[in-house]
C-alpha positions in Angstrom: 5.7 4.0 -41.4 6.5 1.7 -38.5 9.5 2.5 -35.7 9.4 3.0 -31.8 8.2 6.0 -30.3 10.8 7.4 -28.4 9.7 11.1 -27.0 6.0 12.8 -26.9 5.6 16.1 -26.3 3.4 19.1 -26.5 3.0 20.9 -29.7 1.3 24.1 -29.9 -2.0 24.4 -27.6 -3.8 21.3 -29.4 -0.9 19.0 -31.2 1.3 16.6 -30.0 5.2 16.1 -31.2 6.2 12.7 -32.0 10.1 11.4 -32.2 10.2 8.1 -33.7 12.7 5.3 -34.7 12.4 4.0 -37.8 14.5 1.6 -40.3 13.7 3.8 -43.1 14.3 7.0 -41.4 15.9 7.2 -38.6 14.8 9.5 -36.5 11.9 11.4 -37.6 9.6 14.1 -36.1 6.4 14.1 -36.3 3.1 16.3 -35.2 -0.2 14.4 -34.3 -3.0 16.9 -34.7 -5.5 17.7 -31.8 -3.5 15.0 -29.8 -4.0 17.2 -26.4 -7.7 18.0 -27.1 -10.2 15.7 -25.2 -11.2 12.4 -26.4 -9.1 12.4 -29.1 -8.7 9.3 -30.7 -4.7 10.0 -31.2 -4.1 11.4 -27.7 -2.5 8.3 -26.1 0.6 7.9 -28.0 3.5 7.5 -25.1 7.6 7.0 -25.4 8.1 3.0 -26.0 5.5 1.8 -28.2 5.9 0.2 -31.9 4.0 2.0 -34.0 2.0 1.6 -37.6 1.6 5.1 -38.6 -0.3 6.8 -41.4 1.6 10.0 -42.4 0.9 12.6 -45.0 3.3 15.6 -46.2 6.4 15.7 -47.8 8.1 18.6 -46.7 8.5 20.2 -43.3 7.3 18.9 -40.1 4.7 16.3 -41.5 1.1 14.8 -40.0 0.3 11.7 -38.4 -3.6 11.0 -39.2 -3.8 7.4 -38.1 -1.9 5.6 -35.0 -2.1 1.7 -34.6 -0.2 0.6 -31.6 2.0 -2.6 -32.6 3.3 -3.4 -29.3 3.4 -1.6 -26.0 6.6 -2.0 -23.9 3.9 -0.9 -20.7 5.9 -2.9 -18.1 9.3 -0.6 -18.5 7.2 1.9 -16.0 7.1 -0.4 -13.4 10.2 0.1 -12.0 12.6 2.9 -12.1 15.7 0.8 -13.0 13.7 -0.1 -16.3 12.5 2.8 -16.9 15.9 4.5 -16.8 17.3 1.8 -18.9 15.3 2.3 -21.4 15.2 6.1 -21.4 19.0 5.7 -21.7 18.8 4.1 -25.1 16.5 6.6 -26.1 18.6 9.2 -25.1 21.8 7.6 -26.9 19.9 7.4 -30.0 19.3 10.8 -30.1 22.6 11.7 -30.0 24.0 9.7 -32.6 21.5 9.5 -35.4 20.5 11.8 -37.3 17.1 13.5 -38.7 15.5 10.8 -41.8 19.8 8.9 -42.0 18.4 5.1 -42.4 19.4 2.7 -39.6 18.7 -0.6 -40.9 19.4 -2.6 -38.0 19.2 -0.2 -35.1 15.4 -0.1 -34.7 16.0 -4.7 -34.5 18.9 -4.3 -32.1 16.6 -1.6 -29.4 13.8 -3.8 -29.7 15.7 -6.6 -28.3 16.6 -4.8 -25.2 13.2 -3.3 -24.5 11.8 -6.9 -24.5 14.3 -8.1 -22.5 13.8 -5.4 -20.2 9.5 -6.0 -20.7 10.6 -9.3 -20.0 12.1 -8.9 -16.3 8.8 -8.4 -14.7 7.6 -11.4 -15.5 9.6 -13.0 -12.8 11.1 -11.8 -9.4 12.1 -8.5 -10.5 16.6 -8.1 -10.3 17.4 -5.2 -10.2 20.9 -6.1 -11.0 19.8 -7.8 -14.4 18.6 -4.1 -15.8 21.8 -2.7 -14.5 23.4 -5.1 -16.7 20.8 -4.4 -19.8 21.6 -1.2 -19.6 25.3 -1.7 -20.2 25.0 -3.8 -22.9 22.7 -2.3 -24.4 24.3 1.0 -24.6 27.8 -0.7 -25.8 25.7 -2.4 -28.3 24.6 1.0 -30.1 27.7 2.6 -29.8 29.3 -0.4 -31.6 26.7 -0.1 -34.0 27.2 4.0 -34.4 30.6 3.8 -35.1 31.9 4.4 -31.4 33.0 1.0 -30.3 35.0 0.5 -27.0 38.0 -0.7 -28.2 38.6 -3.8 -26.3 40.4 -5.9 -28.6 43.5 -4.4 -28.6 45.6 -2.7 -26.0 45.5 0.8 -27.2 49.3 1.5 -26.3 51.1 -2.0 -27.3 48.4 -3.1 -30.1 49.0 -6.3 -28.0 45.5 -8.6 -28.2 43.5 -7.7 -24.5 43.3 -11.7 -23.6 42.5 -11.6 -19.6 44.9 -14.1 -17.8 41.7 -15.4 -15.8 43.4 -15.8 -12.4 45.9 -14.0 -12.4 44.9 -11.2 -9.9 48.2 -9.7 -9.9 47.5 -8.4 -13.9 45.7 -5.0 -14.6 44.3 -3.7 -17.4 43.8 0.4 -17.3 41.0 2.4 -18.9 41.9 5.5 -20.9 38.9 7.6 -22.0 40.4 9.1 -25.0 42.3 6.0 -26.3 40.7 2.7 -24.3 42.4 0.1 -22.3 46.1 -0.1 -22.1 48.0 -3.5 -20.8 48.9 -2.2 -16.9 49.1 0.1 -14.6 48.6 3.5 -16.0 49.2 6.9 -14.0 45.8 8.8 -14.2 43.6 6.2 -15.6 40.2 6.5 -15.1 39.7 2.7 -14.1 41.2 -0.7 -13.7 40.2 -3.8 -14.4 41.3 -7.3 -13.2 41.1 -10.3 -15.6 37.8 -11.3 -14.8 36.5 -7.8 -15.0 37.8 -7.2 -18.6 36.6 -10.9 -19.8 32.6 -9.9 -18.6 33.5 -6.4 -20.4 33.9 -8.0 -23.3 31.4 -10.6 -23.1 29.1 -7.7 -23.4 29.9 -7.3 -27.0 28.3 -10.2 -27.7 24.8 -10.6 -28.4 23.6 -12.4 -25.0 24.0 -11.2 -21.5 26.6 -13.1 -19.7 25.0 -15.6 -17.1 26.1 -18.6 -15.5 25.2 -22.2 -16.4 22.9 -22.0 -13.4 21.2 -18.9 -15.1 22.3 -16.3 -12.5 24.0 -13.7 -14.0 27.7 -12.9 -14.0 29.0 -10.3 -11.9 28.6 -8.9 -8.9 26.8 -5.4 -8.7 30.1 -3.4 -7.8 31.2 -4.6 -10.9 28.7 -3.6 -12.8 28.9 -0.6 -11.7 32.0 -0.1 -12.3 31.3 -1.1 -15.9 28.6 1.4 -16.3 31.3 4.0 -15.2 33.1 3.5 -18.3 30.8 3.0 -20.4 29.6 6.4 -19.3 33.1 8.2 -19.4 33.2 6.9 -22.8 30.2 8.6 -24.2 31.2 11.6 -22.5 34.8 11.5 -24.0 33.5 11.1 -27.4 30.4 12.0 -27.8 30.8 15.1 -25.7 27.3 14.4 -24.8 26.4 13.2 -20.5 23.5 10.1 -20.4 21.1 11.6 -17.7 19.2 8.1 -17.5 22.5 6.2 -16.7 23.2 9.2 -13.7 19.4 7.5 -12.5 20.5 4.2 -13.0 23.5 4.4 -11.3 22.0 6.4 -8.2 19.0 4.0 -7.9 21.2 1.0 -7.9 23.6 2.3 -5.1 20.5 3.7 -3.0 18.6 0.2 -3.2 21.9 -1.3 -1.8 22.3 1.1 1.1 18.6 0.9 1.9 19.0 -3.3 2.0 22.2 -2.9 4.6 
């Protein structure tokens, strides 16, 4: 079997418990025998490495007896904006698939954000660019999951959501049990201005929206504004709170007011 390791923990006195991501299988879990016990050769497993496993069993909790790390996603603890990041997908996942339910192109779709996220310590580290990983990626999985924000549509007119670009005077309101309504709405959870809603959708594409200069779009405000809803909407409809976005979201505003 290969798929990402997603959580490690203790298993008995001696055994580890592995949670992997796999195309096959979806989520499975799986116990690594004398793991905790000195010098053994299966004890360094962590959260965010591609795996080639060995497995034997078929029913129950079944044993992994060989461990070949494919790639290591090691630079995600480098920072705690990464690391959050990336503990947010894992936490999403777990949410929203299920025990051996086949996701054929979920396991594709997280490994390109944890590379792009591996990939932002290679230069001057932005905090700002995992913020905005972070968003997309977790829109990206709930499109894929079957919870999509609906930003095509306005949710009350069924009027396309085209973003006069400009026009600073229009709004667009979010709704966490419907979506995003044309307007002003009494007791919306957010608003949006044209350019706001255009870089929302922009995320539902499969690049992160930068400028032809290479900066990325959006200031942070905005993106944290966008991480708002994205987190009201798992919480609306998945009845489930991301802790690792909470992190994100503190982190980001504490960098800012330690820069000022």
């Amino acid at each position: 079997m290969k798929g990402l390791s997603l959580k490690v923990g203790p298993l008995g006195e001696n055994d580890r418990l592995l949670t992997i991501l796999s195309e096959g299988s979806g989520i499975s879990r799986l116990a690594i025998p004398g793991a905790r016990k000195p010098k053994s050769r299966l004890g360094a497993t962590s959260p965010f490495n591609l795996l080639d496993l060995h497995i034997v069993g078929k029913k129950d909790l079944k044993k992994v007896t060989q461990i070949k790390i494919i790639k290591s996603y090691g630079n995600l603890g480098k920072n705690i904006e990464t690391l959050s990041a990336a503990q947010a997908i894992s936490e999403l996942i777990l949410i929203m698939v299920g025990n051996e339910d086949p996701q054929k192109d979920l396991l594709k779709l997280v490994l390109m954000h944890l590379n792009r996220l591996n990939e932002l310590h290679k230069t001057e580290f932005d905090s700002l660019e995992a913020l905005a990983i972070s968003v997309q990626s977790c829109i990206h999985l709930l499109a894929l999951g079957g919870y999509c924000l609906p930003l095509q549509n306005c949710c009350h007119s069924g009027y396309k959501l085209i973003p006069p670009i400009g026009e600073w005077s229009w709004k667009c309101s979010f709704i966490p049990e419907e979506g995003f309504a044309i307007g002003k709405i009494p007791n919306a959870s957010a608003e949006l201005n044209p350019s706001e809603l255009a870089l929302l959708q922009r995320l539902l594409l499969e690049k992160v929206p930068i400028h032809s200069n290479g900066k990325l779009l959006g200031p942070k405000n905005v993106w944290l504004k966008l991480l708002r809803i994205v987190e009201t909407w798992i919480e609306t409809h998945l009845q489930k709170k991301i802790a690792s976005l909470q992190m994100m979201r503190e982190v980001i505003i504490s960098n800012e007011l330690n820069t000022k």
